[in-house]
C-alpha positions in Angstrom: 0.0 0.0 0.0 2.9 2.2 1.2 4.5 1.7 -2.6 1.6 2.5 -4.4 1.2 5.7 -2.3 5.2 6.7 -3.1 4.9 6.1 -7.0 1.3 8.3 -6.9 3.2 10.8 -5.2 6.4 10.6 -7.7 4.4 10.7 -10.7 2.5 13.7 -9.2 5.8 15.5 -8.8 7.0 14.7 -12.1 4.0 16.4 -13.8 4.2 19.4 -11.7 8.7 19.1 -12.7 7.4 18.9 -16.7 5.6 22.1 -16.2 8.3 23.8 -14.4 10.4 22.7 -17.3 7.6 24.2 -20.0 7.5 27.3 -17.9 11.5 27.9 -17.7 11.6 27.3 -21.7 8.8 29.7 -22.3 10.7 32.4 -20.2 13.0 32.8 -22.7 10.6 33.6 -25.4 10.2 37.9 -25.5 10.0 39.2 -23.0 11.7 36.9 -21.0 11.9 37.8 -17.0 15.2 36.0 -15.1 13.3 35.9 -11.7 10.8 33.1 -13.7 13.7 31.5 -14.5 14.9 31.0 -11.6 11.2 30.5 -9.6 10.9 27.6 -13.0 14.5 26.0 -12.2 14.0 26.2 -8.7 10.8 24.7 -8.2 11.5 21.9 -11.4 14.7 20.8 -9.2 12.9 20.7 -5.8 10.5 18.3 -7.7 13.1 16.2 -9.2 14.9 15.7 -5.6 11.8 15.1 -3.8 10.8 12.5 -6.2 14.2 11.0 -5.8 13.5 11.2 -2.0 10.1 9.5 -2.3 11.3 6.7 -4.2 14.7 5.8 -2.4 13.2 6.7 1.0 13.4 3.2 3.2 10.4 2.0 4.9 10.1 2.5 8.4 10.4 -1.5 10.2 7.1 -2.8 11.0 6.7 -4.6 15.1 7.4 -8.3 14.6 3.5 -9.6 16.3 3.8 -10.6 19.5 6.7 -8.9 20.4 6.8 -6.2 22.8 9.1 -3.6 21.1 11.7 -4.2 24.0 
């Protein structure tokens, strides 16, 4: 279940990294502003790590049953 939730998530973030890729190649159409740019590269990059975060992230160990966690 946990898997399924982390590849939603990384697709999710790759769509919102393909639009900040559109949007930092259309900033350089006339008249380009720098500050997109940079909002574009920024945001496409923070996208791009945190999909690389969701995916490589290890799971957290589950209680063995019957144990008491001690």
């Amino acid at each position: 279940m946990w898997m399924l939730i982390r590849v939603v998530v990384a697709l999710l973030l790759l769509g919102v990294t393909t639009f900040c890729i559109f949007g930092f190649l259309a900033t350089y159409e006339p008249p380009g502003f720098p500050a997109w740019r940079l909002i574009y590269g920024a945001a496409g990059l923070m996208c791009l790590a945190g999909v690389g975060w969701v995916l490589t992230r290890r799971a957290k160990a589950e209680p063995v049953a019957g144990s008491d966690g001690g």
